[in-house]
N, C-alpha and C positions, 0 to 999 in steps of 0.2 A: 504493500500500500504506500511508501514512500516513492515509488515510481511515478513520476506525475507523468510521465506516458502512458501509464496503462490506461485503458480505453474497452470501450463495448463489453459483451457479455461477462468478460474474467471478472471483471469491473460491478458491474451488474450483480453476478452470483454473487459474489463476496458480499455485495450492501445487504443482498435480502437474507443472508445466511449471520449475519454480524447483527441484524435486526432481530432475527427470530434468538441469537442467545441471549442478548440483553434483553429481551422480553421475558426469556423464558427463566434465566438465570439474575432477575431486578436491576438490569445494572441502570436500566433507564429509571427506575423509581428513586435512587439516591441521586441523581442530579436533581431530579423535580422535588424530593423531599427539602435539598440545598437549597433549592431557589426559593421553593416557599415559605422557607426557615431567612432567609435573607432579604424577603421583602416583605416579611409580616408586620413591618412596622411602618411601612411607605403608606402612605394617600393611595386608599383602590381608586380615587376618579383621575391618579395624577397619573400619564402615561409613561411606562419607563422601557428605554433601549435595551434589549439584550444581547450583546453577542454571545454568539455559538461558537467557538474555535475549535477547526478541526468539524465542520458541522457533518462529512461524510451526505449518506444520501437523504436529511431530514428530514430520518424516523423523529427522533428526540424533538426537532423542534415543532413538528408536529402535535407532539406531545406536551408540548407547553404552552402551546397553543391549547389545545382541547383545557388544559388544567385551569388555563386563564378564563378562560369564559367560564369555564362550570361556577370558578369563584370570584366572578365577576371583576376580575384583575385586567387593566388596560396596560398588554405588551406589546411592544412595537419590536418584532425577533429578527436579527438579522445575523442570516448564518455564514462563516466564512472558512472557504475551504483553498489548498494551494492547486489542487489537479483540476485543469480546466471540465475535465471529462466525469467527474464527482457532479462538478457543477451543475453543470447543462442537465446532469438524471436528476439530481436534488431539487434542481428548478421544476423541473416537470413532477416530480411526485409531492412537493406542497403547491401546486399552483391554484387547487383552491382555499388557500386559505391566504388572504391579502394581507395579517397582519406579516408574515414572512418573506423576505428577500434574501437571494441565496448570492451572495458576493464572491469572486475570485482574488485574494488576496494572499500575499507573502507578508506572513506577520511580524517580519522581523523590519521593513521596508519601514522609511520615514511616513510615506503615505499612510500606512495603516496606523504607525507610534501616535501619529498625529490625533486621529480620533479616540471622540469620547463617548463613554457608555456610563449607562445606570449599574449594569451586571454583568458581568465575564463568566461563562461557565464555558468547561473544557474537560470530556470527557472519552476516556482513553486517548488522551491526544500526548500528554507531556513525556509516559514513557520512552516518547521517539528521538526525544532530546539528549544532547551532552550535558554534566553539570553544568559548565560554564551557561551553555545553553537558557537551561533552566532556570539559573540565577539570575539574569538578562530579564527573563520573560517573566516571573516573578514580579521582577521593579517594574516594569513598563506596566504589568495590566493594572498593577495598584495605580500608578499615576494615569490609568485611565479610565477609573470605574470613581462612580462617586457611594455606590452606595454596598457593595461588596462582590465576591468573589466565588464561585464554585469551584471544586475542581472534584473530577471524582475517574482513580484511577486504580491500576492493578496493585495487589499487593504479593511482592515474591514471597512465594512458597513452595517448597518441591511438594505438597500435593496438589497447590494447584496447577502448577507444572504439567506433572505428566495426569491427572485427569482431563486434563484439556487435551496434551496430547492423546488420549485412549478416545476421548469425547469425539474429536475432530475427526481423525481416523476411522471409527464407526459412523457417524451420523454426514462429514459432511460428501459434499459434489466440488468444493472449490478446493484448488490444491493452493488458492494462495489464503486460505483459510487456515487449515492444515499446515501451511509453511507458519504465517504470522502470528497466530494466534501461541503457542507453544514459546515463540520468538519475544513475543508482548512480553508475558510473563516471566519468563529470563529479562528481563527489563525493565522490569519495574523496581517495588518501593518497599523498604522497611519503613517500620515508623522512626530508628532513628536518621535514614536518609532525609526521609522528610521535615523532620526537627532541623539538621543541620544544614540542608535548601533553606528553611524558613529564616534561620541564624543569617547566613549567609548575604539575604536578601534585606534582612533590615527589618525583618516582619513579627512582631511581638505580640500583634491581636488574632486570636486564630481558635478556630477549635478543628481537633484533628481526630477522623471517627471510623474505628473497622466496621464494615457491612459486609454481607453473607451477598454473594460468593465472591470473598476473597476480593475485599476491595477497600481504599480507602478516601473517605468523604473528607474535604477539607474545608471550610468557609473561612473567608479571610477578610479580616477589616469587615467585620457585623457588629455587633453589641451582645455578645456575650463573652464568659469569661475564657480567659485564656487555658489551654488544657494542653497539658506537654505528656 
């Protein structure tokens, strides 16, 4: 999935197979539980920007969508992905819902540093990074969100390691499913990685939360207390 060449159905299968785990396995329900923990204190009539980083083919924003109206929350989602070929499917599978706009951007680019948001949420996206990386992107989304931060990612484990690999290998069709997914997880995050990103970054308000499966919730710059 870091190939921003890839294109057409490889591309395709992967979104709707990356869709049905995070459905099946909650991963989409701890971003939306984030969000709604991060803007429970905002004005429901007052409307707030979201970005998506990493929005992939947007299932999730979708899904923040649908959460927003049920609880009568006015969100303006705009999802931003680097592969032009993400884009253009992501465009087409939320095009009826108008609060969403599906952007092609390079997050590290002046253009993108430049804008501002209400809320950043970024899920399964920062595994892909280097520290250095990470600590970068860190600074930046704080200096661009005014009212907090999601993130919600893998948490290394060698069981969830190789059940993913045993998972993937029985149930999927995509081999870049089957490559990445095992790949993720080799790549992700202890909690003390994450305490010592957060050090790093300058970031002291935060809470930092494991969820089942094997994952962790972080909110950053909210109003509550700090949890190490």
């Amino acid at each position: 999935m870091d190939d921003l060449n890839c294109q057409g159905e490889v591309v395709h299968q992967t979104l709707r197979e990356l869709h049905i785990i995070n459905t099946w396995l909650g991963g989409n329900a701890i971003t939306l539980s984030g969000l709604a923990s991060v803007v429970h204190t905002q004005n429901p009539n007052h409307e707030l920007v979201v970005a998506d980083i990493g929005c992939g083919g947007g299932d999730l924003l979708i899904r923040m969508a649908e959460w927003a109206r049920k609880a009568n929350r006015k969100l303006r989602l705009i999802g931003f992905d680097a592969n032009p070929h993400i884009v253009a499917y992501a465009q087409v599978q939320t095009r009826a819902y108008p609060e969403i706009e599906i952007r092609e951007a390079n997050i590290f680019s002046e253009e993108f540093r430049q804008q501002q948001f209400d809320v950043i949420t970024a899920t399964l996206v920062l595994h892909h990074f280097r520290e250095g990386e990470l600590v970068t992107l860190l600074k930046q989304f704080q200096s661009q969100t005014r009212v907090g931060i999601v993130i919600n990612d893998l948490h290394r484990h060698p069981l969830a390691y190789y059940s993913i690999l045993v998972l993937t290998k029985l149930f999927s069709r995509s081999a870049m499913v089957q490559f990445d997914a095992p790949l993720s997880v080799a790549r992700a995050f202890s909690k003390a990685e994450w305490v010592a990103l957060l050090r790093a970054s300058g970031i002291t308000k935060y809470t930092l939360r494991w969820r089942w499966a094997f994952r962790w919730q972080l909110l950053i710059n909210v109003s509550v207390t700090n949890t190490r």
